[in-house]
N, C-alpha and C positions, 0 to 999 in steps of 0.2 A: 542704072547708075549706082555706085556705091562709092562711100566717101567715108573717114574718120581724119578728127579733127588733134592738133596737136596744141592747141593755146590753153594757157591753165586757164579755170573759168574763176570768176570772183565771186563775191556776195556773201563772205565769210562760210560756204554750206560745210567745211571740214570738220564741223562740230559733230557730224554725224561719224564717228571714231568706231563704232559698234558694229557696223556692216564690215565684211571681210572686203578686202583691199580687190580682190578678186571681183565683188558685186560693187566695185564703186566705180567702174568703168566706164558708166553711159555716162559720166560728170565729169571725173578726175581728168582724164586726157583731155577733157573740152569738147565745146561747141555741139552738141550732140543735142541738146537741149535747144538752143537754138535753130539749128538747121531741123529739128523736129515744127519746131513752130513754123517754119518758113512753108516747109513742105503742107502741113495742116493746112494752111493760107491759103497754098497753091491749089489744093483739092479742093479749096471749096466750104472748109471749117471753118469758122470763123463766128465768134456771137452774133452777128450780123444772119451770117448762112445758114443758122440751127435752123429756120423755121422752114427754110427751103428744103433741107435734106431729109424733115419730117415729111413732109409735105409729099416730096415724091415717091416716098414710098406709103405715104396713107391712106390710097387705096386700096391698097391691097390688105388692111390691118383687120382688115372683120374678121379674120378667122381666129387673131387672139380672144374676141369677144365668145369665142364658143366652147371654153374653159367648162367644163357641171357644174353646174348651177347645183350640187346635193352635196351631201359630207358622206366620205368614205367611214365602215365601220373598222374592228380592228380585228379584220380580214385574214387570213392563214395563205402565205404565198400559192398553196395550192389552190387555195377558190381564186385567188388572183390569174394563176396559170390556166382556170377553164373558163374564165368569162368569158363572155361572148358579146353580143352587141349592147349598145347602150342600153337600148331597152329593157334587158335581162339584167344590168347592172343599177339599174334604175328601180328595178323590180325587187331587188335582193336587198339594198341597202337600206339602213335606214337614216334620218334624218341626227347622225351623232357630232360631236365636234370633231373639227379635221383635225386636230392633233394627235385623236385615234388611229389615225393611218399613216403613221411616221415612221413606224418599228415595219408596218408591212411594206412601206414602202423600198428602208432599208434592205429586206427578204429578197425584192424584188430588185431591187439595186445587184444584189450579191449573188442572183441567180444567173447573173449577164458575166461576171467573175468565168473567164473559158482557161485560164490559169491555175492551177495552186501554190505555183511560185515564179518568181523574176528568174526572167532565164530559159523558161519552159517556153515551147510555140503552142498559139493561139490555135485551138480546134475546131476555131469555126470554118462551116461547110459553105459553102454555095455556089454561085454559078460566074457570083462579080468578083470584084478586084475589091480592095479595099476603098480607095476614092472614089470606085463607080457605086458603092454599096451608099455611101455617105451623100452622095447626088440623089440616090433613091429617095433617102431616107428622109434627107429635105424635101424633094417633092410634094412625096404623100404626106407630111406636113403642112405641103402650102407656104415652104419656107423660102423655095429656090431664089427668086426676084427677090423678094426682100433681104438676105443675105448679102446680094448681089448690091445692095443699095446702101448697106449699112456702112457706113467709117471705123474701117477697124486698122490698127495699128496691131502689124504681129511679128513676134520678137522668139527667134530659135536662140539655141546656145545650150553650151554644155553648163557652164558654171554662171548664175548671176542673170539668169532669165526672169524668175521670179521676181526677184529685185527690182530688177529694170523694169516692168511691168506693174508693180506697184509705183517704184517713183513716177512712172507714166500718168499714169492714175489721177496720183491725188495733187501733180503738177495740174492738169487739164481740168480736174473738179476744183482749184485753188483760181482756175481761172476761169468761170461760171460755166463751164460745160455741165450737162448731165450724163454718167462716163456708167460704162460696164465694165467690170475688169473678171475675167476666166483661167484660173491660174492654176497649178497641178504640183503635188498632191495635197490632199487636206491631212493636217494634225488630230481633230476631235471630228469636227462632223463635215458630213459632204458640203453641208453648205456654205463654207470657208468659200467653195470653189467657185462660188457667184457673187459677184457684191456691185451693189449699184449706188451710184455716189460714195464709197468706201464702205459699206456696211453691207456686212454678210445678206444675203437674202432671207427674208422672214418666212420663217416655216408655212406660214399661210398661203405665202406666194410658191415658194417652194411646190409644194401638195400640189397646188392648181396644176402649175405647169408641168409636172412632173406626171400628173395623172393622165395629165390630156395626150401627152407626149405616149408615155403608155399606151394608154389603151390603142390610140388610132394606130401606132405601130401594129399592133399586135391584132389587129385586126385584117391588116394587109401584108403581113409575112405570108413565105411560102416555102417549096424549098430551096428554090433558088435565092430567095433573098429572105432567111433568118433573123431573129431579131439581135440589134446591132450587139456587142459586146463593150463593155461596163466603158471605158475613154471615149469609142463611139458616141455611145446613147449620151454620155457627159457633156459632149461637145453639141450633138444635137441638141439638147435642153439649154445649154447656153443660146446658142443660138435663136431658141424660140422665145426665149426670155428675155434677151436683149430688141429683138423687131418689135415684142407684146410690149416693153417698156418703153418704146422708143426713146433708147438712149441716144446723146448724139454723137459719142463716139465710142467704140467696144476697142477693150485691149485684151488680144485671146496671146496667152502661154503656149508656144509647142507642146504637145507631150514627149516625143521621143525623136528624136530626129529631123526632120523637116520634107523631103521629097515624098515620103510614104506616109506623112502622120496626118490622122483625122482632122489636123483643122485645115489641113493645104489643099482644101475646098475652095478657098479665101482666094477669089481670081483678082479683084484691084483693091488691094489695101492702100488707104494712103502713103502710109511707110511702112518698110520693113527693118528689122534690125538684127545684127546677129551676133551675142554677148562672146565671151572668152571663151576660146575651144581648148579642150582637151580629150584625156581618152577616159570614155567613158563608154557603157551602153556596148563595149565593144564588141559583146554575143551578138548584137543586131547592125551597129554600124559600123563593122570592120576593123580592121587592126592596127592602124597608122591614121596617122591626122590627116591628110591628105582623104583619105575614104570618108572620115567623119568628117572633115569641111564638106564635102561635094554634096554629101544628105542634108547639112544643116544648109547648104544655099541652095536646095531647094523650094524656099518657099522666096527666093527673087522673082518679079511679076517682070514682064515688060515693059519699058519706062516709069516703072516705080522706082523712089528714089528707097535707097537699101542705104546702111551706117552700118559701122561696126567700128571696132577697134585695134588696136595694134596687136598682132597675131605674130605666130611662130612663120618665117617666111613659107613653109611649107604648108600651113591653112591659109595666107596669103591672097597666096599664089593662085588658088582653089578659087576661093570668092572673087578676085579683080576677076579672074577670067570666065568665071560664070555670068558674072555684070557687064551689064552693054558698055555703062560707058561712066568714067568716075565724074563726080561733082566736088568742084573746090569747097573749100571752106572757108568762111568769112568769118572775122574779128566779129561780135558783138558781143554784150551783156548781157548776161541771162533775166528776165524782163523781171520785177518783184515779184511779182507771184509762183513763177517758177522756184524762188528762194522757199518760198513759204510752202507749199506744196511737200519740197524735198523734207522740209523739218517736220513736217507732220507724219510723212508716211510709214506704214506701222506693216510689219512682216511678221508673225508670231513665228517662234521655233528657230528665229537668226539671231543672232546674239543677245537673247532675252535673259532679263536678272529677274529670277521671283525669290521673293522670300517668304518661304514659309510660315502660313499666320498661326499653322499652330502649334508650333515650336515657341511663338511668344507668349501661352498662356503656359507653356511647363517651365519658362525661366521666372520663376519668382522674384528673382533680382533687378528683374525687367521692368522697375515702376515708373518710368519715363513712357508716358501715352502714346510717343511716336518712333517707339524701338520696336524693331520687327521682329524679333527672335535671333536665335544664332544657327539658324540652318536656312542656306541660302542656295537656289540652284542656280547656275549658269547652264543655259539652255542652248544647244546649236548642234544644227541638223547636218552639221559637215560630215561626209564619206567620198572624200576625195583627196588625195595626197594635199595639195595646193589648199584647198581648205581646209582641212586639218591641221596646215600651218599656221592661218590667219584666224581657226579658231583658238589655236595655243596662244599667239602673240595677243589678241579680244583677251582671251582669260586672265592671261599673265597680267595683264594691266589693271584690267579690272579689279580682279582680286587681291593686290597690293595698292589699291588707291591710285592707283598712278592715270586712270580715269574718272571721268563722272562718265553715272548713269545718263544714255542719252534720251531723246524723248520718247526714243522706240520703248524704253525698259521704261521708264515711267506711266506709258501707253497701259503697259502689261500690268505693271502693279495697280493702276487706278482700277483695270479689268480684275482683278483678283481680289477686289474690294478690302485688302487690307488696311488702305489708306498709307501705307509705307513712301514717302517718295526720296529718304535722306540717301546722301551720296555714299557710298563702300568707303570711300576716304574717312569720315567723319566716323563711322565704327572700328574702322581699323586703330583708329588712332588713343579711342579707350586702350589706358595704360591695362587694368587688368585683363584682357579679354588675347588669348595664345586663337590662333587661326592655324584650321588643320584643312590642305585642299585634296580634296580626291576626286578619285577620276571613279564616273558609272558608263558604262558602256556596253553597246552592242553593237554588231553591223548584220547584214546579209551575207548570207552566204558568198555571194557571186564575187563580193569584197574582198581585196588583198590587207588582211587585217596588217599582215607582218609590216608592208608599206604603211597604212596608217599608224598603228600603234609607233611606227618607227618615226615617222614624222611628227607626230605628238609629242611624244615623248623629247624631241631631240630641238624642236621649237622652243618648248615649255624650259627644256633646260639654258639656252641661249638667253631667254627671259628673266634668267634667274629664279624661275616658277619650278619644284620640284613635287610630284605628287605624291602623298605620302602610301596613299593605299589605293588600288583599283578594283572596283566588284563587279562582276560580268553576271548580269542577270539574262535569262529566257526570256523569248518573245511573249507579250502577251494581245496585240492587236493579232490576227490572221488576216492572212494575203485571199483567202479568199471571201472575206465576208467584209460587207461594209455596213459600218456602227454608225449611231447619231453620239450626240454630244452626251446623253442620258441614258445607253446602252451599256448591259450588266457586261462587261468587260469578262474574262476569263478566270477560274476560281485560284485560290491562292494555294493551290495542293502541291507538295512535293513532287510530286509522280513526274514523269516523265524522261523525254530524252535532252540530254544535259551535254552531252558530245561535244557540239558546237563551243558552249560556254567555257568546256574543261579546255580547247585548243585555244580558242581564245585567253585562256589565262598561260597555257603553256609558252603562247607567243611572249604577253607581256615580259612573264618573267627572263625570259632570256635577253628579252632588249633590258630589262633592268640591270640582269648580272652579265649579259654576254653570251656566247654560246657554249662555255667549257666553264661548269660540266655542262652537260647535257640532260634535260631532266627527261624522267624515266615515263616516257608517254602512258605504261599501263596502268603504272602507280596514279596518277594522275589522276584517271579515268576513273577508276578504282574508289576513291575517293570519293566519303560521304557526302551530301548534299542538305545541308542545314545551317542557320542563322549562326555567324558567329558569334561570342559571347560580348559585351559591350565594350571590353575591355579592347579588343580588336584594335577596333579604332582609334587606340592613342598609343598603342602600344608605336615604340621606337624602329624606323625600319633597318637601320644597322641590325638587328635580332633574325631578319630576315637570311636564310640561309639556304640556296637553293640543291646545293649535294645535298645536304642532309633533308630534302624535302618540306625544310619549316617553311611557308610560305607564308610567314607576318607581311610580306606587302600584301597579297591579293587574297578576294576568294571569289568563289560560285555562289552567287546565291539560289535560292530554291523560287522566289515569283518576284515582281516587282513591287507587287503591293504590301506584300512583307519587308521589305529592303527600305521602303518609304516610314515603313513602322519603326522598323528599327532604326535607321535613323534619326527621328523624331526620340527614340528612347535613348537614345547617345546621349543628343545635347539636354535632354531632360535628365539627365545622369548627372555628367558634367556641364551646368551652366556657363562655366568661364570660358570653354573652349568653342569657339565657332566653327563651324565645317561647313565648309565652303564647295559645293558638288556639282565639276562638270559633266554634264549629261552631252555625249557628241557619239557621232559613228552612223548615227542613223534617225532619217525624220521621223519613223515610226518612233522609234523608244521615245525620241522627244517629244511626239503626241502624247505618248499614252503618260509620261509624266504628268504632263499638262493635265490629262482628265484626270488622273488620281487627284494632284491635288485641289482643282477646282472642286472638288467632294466634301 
């Protein structure tokens, strides 16, 4: 059955203005919310039912209890790679604290990496399919029945999956459930990607399961059945971590698709859902919507009830006729808790305001205790036409006061221990204080920047928001290595290949000026790679002249963590001027802002 609802919902939740219009979906349209709870009911949820749904699967729970009982030392992913049976790891180690084994854990996270880049096919070998590998893998975990018993709630989509999976969340924990949520990908550390009652997993807990999950794999690979690859192995350890916690409802995120992706293992979920479709992914899911609806309603179950929302008729069409059979929808109120839920829930890297706390100790003019400085990021992980709109129209507002900070952004400043929580309105409004907004950006490769920068740019200007300057820095996370929260990130050295960065600025500027003239792609290229001088940044962009190659709107920078310097050394230049720095294109760059300044 699948159903989407058309009734506006009430209970004032439109205050949440900061999520892109795009991830407000499972609300906005209505009833989704509602017919979630109904459905919950039906299967069996219910505060009443927790103790029953524990219960049947608590026989089989002893095998969480066989976690090592010893603390890993701070191991070389090589002697990771030759252990052998407990005993011999029992033997080797010593009695140190588990925190010691977090960086080798990382090693060993990022040895499962069968990729160097999005885009590339997966080289893993063996005999199964992907889903049968994933059956395995639960097995000789000891997971399969228990899996089979848990209440999960699983939600594909291209745009706004994440979201919904959080509101899901912290609705169901606002209503005394004890909830898992498995969501993709992390910003700073892996363990973003587990959280139990909304809080990331404790590194303690983390290690356990993560080891135990390790090693007993790695004991029963062969070649037919290799050890799983990094979203695999991800999804398995959620998995073992939700049956060991027995939460009493898990909400698991797609990764990529739905019909082929690791978690559509997942045979009776209570409900399914499936967010706003677009094209995306489309090296794996094909090339028209139509091809990408039919993957992403692959994870419809058999008389499971499925939601979604109003689509393009041509993804429609796809999902009614993949689903047995539709379910009306009924008028109701969204019950209070569900209100309160939605205002709590917090997404790092989606419409986030930080302000930088140490930009307020270089404004000396700053003698009010609860001024934040004058360099402020706006944070959003958009790389998609449709988002990139709704993160200009987020920005535009925000950064002319024309918004409050919602609770998400005040979430994130409380987390950055600045203590900041005043509105952009209330600083704007300081008579001396000139506001300069620019734009930092990256994407991936596989990304059509020329589409994004074009929709950016052409939002922002409808908004009345005009950017003054854009800086295209180098990646400094890698695709193939996965970092903790306290991992030495990549060094700040000039060197390297700058390519990407220069076409990326090449693009800007011609949606800035147009395409005539044409700028001269070798010159470009050509083109030194170092800090601009501070000046840069206030300079006038009418000076900008693209025949003649002055490029005062943009530059290249040479690393990120320089870029963040110099910035910092702007506004400690000139105190009066605030700059205001949208960070979008991509959730990596958005991470790795986040770790610099969390430093």
């Amino acid at each position: 059955m699948i159903g989407h609802a058309n009734t506006v919902l009430k209970c004032g939740i439109f205050g949440l203005s900061n999520f892109h219009e795009q991830e407000q979906f499972f609300f906005t349209p209505g009833q989704i919310f509602s017919c979630l709870a109904i459905s919950l009911h039906n299967q069996g949820l219910t505060r009443d039912g927790r103790l029953q749904a524990r219960t049947k699967s608590g026989s089989k729970l002893h095998q969480c209890s066989t976690l090592y009982g010893f603390r890993y030392s701070n191991m070389s992913s090589q002697v990771l790679e030759n252990m052998g049976s407990n005993e011999v790891i029992r033997d080797y180690l010593e009695d140190v604290p588990l925190s010691f084994s977090y960086e080798p854990a990382m090693d060993a996270l990022s040895s499962l990496i069968t990729r160097q880049k999005r885009g590339e096919r997966s080289n893993v070998m063996g005999k199964y399919g992907k889903l049968d590998r994933m059956l395995m893998y639960l097995k000789i975990l000891g997971l399969e029945e228990q899996v089979a018993g848990l209440k999960i709630i699983h939600v594909a989509g291209t745009k706004g999956k994440g979201s919904t999976c959080t509101f899901c969340e912290a609705i169901l924990r606002e209503s005394g459930f004890r909830t898992g949520l498995f969501t993709s990908p992390h910003l700073i550390d892996v363990r973003e990607r587990f959280r139990l009652d909304g809080l990331e997993i404790s590194e303690e807990k983390f290690l356990q399961y993560f080891w135990n999950c390790w090693h007993i794999l790695k004991e029963n690979i062969t070649d037919a059945l290799p050890m799983p690859p990094l979203f695999q192995f991800l999804t398995v350890l959620a998995f073992k971590i939700f049956v060991c916690e027995q939460v009493d409802v898990a909400i698991i995120e797609v990764g990529l698709g739905g019909t082929r992706d690791s978690t559509n293992v997942i045979k009776q979920p209570v409900v399914c859902g499936i967010t706003s479709l677009g094209m995306d992914h489309m090296e794996t899911l094909g090339n028209i919507l139509g091809q990408i609806a039919l993957h992403k309603a692959g994870i419809f179950k058999h008389q499971i009830p499925a939601f979604t929302v109003p689509q393009l008729s041509e993804a429609m069409e796809v999902l009614q006729e993949r689903a047995h059979e539709l379910m009306d929808s009924q008028e109701t109120d969204i019950p209070e808790a569900f209100c309160r839920g939605l205002s709590t829930a917090y997404l790092s890297g989606r419409a986030e305001i930080v302000y930088d706390k140490f930009s307020k100790y270089y404004n000396s003019s700053a003698t009010d205790e609860n001024s934040c400085g004058n360099l402020i990021f706006y944070l959003d992980g958009a790389h998609s036409p449709e988002s990139m709109e709704a993160c200009a129209r987020w920005f535009s507002s925000v950064a002319k006061g024309n918004g409050k900070v919602s609770p998400l952004s005040l979430s994130a400043l409380r987390n950055f221990g600045n203590g900041c929580a005043r509105h952009i309105k209330d600083k704007v409004e300081e008579s001396n204080v000139i506001s300069k907004q620019i734009l930092l950006f990256n994407c991936m490769e596989v990304r059509d920047p020329q589409v994004l920068l074009t929709h950016l740019v052409n939002a922002c200007s409808s908004s009345g928001t005009h950017l003054s300057k854009a800086l295209f820095v180098p990646n400094m996370s890698k695709y193939n290595k996965v970092t903790s929260g306290t991992s030495i990130t990549a060094s700040d050295s000039t060197s390297g290949d700058f390519s990407w960065q220069f076409s990326l600025q090449r693009i800007w500027e011609k949606v800035i000026h147009g395409p005539d003239p044409v700028l001269d792609r070798s010159t470009m290229m050509n083109r030194t790679v170092s800090l601009p001088s501070l000046e840069f940044l206030y300079e006038d962009a009418f000076h900008c002249s693209a025949a003649d190659q002055l490029l005062a709107c943009s530059a290249v920078m040479p690393s990120l963590p320089q870029t963040i310097k110099w910035l910092r050394d702007c506004v400690k230049e000139k105190p009066s001027v605030r700059v205001q720095v949208l960070v979008t294109g991509s959730l990596h760059l958005v991470g790795d802002v986040l770790k610099l300044l969390r430093r």
